[in-house]
Backbone as ProteinMPNN parsed JSONL, in Angstrom:
{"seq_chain_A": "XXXXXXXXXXXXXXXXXXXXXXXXXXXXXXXXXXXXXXXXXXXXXXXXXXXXXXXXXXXXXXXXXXXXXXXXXXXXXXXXXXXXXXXXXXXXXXXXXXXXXXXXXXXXXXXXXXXXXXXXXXXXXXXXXXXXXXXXXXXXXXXXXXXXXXXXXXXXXXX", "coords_chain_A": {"N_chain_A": [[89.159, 107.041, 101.111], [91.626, 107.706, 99.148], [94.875, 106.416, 98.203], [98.192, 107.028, 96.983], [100.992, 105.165, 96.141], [104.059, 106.193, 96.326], [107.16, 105.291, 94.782], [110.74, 106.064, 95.035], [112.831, 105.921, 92.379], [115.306, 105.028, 92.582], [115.437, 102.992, 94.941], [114.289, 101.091, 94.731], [111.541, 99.12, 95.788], [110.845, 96.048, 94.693], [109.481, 93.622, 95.558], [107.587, 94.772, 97.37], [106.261, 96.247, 95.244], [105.141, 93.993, 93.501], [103.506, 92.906, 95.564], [101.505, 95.105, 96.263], [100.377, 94.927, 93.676], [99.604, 92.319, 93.671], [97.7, 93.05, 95.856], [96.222, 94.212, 94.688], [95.948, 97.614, 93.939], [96.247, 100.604, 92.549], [99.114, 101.329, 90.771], [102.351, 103.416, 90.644], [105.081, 102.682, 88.182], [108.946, 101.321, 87.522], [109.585, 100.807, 83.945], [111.083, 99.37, 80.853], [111.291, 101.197, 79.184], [110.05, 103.743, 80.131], [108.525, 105.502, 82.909], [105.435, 104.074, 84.58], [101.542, 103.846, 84.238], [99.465, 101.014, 86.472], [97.673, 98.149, 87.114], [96.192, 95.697, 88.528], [95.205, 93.914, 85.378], [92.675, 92.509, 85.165], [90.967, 93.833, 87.197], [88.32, 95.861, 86.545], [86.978, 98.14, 88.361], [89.519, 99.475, 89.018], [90.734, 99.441, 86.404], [89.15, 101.407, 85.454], [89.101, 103.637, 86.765], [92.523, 104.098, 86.593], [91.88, 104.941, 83.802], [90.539, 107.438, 84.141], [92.076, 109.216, 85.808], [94.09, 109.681, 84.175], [92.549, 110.647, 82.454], [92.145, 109.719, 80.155], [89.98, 108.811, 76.903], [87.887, 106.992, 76.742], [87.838, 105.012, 74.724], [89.7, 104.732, 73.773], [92.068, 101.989, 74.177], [93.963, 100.149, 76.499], [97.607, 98.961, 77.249], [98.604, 95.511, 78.395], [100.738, 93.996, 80.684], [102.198, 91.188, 80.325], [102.465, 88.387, 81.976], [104.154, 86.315, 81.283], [105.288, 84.277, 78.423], [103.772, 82.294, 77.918], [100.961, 82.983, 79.51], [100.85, 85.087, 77.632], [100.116, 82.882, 74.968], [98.245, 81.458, 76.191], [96.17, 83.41, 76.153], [95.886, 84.537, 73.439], [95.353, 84.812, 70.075], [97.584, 83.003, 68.041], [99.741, 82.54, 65.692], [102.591, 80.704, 63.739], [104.32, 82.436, 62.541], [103.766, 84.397, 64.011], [104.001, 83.535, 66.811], [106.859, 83.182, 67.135], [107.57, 85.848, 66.141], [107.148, 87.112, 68.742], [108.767, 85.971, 70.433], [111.267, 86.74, 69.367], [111.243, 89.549, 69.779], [110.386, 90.059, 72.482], [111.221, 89.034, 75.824], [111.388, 93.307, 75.789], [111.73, 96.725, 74.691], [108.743, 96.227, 73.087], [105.454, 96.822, 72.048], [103.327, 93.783, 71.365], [100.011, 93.863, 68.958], [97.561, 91.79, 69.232], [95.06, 89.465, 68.477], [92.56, 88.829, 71.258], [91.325, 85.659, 72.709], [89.163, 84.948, 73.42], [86.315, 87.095, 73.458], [85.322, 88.423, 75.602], [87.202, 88.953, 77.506], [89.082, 91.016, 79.659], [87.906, 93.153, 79.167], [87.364, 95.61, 79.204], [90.132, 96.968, 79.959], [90.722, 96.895, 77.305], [89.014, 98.241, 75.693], [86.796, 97.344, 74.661], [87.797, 95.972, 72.514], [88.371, 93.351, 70.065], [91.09, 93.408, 70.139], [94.486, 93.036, 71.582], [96.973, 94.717, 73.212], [100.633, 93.569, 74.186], [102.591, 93.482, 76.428], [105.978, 92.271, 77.323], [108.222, 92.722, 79.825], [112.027, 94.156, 79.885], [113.53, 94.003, 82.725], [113.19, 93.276, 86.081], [111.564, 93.67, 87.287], [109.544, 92.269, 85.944], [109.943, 89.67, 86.206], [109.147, 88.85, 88.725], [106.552, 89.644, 88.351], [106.501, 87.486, 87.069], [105.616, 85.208, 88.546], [103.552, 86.236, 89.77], [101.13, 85.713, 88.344], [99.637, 87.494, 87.174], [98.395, 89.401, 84.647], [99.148, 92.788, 83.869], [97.479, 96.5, 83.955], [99.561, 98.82, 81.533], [100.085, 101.672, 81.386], [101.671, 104.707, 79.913], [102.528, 107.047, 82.603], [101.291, 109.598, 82.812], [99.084, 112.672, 81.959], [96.525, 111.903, 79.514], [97.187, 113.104, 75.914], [99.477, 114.883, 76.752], [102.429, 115.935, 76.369], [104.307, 115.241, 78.281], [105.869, 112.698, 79.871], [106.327, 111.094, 82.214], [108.83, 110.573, 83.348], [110.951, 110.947, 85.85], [110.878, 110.288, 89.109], [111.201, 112.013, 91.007], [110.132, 114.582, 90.424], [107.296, 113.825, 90.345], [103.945, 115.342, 91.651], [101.888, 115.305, 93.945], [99.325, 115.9, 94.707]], "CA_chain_A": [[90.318, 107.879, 100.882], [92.982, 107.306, 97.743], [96.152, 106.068, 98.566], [98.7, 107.291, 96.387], [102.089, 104.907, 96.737], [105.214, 106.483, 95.413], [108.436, 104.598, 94.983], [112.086, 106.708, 95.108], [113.27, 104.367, 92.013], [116.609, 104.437, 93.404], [115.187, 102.649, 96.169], [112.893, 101.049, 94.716], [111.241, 97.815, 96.054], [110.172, 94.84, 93.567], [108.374, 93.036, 96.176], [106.449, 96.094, 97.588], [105.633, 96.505, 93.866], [104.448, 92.962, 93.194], [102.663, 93.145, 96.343], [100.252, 95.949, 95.621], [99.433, 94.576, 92.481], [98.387, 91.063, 94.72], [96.231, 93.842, 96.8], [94.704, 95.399, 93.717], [96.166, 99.074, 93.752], [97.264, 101.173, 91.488], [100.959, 101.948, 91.205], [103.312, 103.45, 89.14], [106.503, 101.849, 88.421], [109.372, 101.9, 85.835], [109.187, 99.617, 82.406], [112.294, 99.593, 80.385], [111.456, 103.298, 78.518], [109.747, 104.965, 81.328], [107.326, 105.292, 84.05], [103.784, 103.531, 84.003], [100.716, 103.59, 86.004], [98.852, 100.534, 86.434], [97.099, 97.948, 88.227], [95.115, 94.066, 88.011], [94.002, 94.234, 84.581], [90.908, 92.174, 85.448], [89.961, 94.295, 88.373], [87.346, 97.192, 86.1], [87.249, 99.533, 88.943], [90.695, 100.446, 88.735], [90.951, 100.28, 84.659], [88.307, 102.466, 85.115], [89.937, 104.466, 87.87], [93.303, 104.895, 85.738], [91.51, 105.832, 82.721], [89.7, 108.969, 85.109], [93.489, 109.486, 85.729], [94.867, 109.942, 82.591], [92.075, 111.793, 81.519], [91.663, 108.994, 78.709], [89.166, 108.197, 76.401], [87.319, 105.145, 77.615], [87.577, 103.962, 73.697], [91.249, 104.52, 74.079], [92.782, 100.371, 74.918], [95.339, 100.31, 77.266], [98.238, 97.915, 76.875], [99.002, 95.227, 79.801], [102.23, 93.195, 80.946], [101.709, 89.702, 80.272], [103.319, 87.596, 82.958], [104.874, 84.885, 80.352], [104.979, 83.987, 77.257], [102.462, 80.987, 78.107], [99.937, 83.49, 79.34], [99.976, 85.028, 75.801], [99.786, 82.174, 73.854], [96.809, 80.832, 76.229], [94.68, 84.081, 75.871], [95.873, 85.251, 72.389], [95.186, 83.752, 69.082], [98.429, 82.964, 67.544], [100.404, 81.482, 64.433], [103.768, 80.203, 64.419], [104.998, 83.453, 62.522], [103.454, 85.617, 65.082], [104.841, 83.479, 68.356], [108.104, 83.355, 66.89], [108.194, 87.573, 66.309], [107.008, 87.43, 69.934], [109.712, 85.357, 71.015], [112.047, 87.279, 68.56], [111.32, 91.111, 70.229], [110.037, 90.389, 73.373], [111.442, 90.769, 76.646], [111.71, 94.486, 75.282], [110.369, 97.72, 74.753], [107.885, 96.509, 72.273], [104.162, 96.348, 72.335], [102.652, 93.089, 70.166], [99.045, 93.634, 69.443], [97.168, 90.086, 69.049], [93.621, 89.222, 68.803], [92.024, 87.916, 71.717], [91.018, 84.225, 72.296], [87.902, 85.624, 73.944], [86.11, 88.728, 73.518], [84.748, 88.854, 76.707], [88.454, 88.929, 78.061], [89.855, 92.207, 79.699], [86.968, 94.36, 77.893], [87.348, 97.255, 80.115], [91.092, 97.27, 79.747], [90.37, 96.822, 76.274], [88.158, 99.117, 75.661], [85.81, 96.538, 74.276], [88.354, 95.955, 71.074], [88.868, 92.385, 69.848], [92.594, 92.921, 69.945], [95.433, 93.451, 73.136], [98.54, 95.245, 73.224], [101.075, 92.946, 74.981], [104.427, 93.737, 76.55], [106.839, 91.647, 78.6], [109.574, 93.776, 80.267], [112.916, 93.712, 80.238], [113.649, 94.565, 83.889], [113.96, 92.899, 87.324], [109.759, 93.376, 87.754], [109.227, 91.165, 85.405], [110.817, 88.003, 87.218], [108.55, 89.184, 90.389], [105.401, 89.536, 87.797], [105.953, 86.04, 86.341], [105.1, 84.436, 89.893], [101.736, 86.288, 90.056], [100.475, 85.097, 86.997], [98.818, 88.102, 86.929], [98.663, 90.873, 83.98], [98.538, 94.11, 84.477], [97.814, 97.666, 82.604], [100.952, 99.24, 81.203], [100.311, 103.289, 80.358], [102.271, 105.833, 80.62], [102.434, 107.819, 83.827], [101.494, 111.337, 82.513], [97.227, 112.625, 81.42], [96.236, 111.873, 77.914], [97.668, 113.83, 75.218], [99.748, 115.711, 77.324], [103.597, 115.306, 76.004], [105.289, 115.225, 79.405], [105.794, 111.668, 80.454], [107.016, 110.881, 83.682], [110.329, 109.735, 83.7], [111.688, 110.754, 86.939], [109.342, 110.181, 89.726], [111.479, 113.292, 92.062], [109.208, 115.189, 89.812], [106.179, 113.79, 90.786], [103.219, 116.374, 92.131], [100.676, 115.019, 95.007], [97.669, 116.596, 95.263]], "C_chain_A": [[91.277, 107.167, 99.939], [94.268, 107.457, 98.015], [97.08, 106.386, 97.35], [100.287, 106.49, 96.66], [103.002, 105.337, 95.926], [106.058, 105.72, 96.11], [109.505, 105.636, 95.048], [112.401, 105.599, 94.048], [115.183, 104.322, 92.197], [116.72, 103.618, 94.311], [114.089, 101.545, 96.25], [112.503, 99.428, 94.983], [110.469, 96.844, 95.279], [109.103, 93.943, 94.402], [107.26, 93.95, 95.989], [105.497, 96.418, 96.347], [104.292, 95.362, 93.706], [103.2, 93.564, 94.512], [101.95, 93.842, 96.317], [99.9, 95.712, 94.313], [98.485, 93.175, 92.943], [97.387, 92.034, 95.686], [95.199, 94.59, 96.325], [94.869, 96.95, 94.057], [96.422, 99.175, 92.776], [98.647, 101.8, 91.681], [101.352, 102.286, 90.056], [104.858, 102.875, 89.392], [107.039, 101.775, 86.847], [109.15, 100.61, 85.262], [110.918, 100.03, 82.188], [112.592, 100.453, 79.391], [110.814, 104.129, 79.185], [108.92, 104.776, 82.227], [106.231, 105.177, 83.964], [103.031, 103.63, 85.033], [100.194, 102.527, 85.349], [98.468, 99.78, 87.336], [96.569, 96.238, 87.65], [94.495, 94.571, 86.724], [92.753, 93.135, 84.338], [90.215, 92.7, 86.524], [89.838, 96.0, 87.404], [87.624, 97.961, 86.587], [88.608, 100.122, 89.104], [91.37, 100.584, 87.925], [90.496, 101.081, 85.259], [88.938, 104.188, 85.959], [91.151, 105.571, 87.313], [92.788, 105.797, 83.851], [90.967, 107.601, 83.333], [91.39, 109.476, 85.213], [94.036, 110.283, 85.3], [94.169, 111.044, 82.175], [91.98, 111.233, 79.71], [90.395, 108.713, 78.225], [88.798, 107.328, 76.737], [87.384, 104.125, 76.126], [89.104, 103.776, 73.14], [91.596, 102.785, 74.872], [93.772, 101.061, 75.565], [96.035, 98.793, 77.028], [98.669, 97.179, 78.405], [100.597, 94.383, 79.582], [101.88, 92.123, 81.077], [102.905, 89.348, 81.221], [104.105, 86.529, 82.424], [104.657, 84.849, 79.255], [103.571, 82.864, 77.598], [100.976, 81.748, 78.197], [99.144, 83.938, 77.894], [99.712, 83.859, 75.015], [98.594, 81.095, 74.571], [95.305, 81.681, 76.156], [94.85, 85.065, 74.74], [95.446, 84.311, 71.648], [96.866, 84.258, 68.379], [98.826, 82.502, 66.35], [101.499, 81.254, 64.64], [104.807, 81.476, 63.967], [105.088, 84.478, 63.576], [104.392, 84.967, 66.491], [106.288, 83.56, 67.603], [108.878, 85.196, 66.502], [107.918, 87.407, 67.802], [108.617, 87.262, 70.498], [111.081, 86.186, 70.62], [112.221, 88.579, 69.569], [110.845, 91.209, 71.121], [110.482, 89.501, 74.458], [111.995, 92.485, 75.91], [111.076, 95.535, 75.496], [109.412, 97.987, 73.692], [106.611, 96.392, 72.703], [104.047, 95.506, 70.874], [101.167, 93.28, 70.687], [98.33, 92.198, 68.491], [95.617, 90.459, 69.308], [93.382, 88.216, 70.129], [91.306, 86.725, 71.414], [89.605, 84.708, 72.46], [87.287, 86.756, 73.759], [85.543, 89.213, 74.45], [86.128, 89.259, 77.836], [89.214, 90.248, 78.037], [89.146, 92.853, 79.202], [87.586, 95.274, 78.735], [88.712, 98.031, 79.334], [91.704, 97.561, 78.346], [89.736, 97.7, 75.309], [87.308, 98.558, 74.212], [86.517, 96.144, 72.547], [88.547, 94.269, 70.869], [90.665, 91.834, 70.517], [93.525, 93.262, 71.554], [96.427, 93.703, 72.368], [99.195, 94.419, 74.295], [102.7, 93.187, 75.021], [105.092, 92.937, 77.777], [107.876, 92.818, 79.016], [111.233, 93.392, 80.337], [113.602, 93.967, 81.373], [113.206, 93.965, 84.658], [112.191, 92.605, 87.943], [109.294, 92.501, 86.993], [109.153, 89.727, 85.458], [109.553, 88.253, 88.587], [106.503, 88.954, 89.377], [104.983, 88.099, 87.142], [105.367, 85.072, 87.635], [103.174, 84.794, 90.289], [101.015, 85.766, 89.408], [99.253, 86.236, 86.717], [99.093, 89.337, 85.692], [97.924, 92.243, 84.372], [98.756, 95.19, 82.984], [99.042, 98.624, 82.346], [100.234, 100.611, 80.38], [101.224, 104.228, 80.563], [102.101, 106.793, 81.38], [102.752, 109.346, 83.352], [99.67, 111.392, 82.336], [97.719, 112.671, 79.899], [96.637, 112.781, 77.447], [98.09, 114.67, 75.59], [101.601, 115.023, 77.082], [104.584, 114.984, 77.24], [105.008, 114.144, 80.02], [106.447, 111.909, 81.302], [108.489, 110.278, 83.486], [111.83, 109.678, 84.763], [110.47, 110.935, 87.923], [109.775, 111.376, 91.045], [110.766, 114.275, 91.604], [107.908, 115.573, 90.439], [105.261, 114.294, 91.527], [102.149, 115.521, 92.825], [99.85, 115.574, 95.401], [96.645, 116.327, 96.328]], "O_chain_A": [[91.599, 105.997, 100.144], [94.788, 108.571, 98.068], [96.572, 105.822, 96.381], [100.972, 107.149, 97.442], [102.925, 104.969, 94.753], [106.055, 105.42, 97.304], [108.803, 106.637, 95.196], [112.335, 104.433, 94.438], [115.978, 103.458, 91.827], [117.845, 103.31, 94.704], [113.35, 101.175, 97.162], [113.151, 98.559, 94.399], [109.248, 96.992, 95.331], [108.018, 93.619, 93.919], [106.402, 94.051, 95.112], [104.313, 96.752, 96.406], [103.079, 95.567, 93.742], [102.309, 94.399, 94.358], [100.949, 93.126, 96.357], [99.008, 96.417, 93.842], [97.292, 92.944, 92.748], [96.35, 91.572, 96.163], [94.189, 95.174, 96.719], [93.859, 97.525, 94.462], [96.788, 98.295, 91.996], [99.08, 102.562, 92.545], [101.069, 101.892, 88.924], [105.52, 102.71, 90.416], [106.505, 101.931, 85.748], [108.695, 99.603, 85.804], [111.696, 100.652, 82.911], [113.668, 100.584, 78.809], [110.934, 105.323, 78.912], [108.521, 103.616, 82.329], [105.646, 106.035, 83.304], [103.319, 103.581, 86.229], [100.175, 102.507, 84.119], [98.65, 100.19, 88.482], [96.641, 95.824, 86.493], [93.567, 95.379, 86.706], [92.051, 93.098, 83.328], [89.113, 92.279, 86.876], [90.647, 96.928, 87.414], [88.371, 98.789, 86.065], [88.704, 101.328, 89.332], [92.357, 101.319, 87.942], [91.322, 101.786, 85.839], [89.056, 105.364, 85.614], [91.19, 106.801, 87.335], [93.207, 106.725, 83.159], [91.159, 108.674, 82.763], [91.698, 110.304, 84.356], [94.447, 111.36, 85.732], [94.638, 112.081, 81.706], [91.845, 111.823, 78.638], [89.577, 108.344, 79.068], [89.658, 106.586, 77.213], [87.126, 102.921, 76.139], [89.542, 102.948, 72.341], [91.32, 102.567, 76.052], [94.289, 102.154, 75.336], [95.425, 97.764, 76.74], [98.987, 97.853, 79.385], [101.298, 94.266, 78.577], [101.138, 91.9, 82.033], [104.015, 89.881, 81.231], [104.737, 85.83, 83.217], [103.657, 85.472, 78.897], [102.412, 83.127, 77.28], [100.031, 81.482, 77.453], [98.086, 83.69, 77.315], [98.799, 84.068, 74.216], [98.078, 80.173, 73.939], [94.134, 81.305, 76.119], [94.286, 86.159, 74.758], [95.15, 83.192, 72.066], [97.266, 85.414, 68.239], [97.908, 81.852, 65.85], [101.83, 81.505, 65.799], [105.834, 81.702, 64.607], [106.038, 85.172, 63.938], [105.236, 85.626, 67.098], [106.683, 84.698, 67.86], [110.034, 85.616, 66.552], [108.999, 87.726, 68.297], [109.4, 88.139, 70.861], [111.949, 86.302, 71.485], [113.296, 88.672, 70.163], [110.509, 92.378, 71.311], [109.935, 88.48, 74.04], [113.175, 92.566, 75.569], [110.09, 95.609, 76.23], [109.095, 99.099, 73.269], [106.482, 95.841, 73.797], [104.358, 95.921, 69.757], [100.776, 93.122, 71.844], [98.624, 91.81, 67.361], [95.108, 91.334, 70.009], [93.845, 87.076, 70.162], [90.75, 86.526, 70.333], [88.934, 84.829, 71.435], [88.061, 87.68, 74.007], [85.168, 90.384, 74.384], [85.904, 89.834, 78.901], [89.812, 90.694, 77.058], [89.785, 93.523, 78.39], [88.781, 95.424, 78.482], [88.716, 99.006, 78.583], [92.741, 98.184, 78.12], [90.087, 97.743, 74.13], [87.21, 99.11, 73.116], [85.789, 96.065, 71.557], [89.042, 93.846, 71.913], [91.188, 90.82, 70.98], [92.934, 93.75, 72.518], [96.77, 93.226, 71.286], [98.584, 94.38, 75.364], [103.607, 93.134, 74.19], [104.74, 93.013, 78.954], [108.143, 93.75, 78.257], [111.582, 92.33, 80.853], [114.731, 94.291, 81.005], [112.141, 93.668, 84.116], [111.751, 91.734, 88.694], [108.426, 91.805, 87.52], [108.455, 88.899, 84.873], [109.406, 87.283, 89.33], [105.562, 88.275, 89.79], [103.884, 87.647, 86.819], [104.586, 84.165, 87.345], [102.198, 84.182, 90.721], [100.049, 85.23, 89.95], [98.179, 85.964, 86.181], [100.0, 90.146, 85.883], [96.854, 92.612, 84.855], [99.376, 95.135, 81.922], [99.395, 99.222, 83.363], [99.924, 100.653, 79.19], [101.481, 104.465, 81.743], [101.394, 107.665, 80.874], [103.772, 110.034, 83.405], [98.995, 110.381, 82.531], [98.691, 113.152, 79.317], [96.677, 113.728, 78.232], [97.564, 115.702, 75.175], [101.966, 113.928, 77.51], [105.66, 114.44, 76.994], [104.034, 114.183, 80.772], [107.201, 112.882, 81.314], [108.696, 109.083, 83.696], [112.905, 109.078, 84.752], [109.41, 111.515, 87.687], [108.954, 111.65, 91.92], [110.641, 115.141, 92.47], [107.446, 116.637, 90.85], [105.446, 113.762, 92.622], [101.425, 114.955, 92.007], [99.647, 115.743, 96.603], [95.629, 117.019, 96.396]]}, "name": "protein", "num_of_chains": 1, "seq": "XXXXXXXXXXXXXXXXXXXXXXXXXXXXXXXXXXXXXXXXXXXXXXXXXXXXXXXXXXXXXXXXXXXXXXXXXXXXXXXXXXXXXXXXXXXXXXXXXXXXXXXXXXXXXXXXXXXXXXXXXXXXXXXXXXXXXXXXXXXXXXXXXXXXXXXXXXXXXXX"}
């Protein structure tokens, strides 16, 4: 059976958050331009899960939340122009995309591309995400090509 956890984000708990990403769910939760679903992006079955979701392409990448700068610059390839735009525009609401160090790294989430989309956050989960050391996938909480993002979760429809 599929657990569905909604937050109230008036209400909303940063642990509780972290914590289902240490248990390997999927959650949605806000970013600092709107509401995302995601989950461990090294646990496949639930890329694979949110891509069924979405209703995405499987050759569609998804972008994750790097837990630090350190993480990126130990599983990106960098230069000193590139970490220094990092450092420059990110905590934010940008995505940098970077070539992986690896190409066996994150395929799924990846959708088998050389490169990653990488976003730190500027927001309060981010401080709670740097302790896991874990990244996760960052999409927007709506189905593929469908213009209505989520951005209030009193909205939100449970099936």
């Amino acid at each position: 059976m599929k657990q569905v956890i909604k937050h109230n984000p008036k209400i909303i708990t940063i642990n509780g958050l972290t914590q289902n990403i240490l248990d390997s769910k999927i959650i949605i939760y806000p970013t600092d331009t709107l509401f995302a679903i995601g989950c461990n992006a090294k646990k496949d079955d639930l890329v694979l899960e949110i891509f069924k979701i979405k209703k995405r392409q499987f050759n569609k990448p998804m972008s994750v939340i790097a837990p630090s700068f350190d993480w990126i610059f130990q599983n990106c390839k960098t230069n000193e122009n590139q970490r220094n735009i990092i450092k420059k525009y990110l905590p934010g609401p940008y995505t940098i995309i970077l070539e992986k160090k690896e190409k066996s790294f994150l395929r799924v989430a990846t959708a088998y591309k050389n490169t990653i989309g990488i976003r730190l956050l500027d927001t309060k989960i981010q401080k709670k995400i740097k302790k896991t050391n874990i990244a996760f996938i960052t999409t927007s909480a709506n189905i593929s090509r469908d213009e209505k993002i989520l951005r209030n979760l009193n909205h939100l429809k449970i099936e």
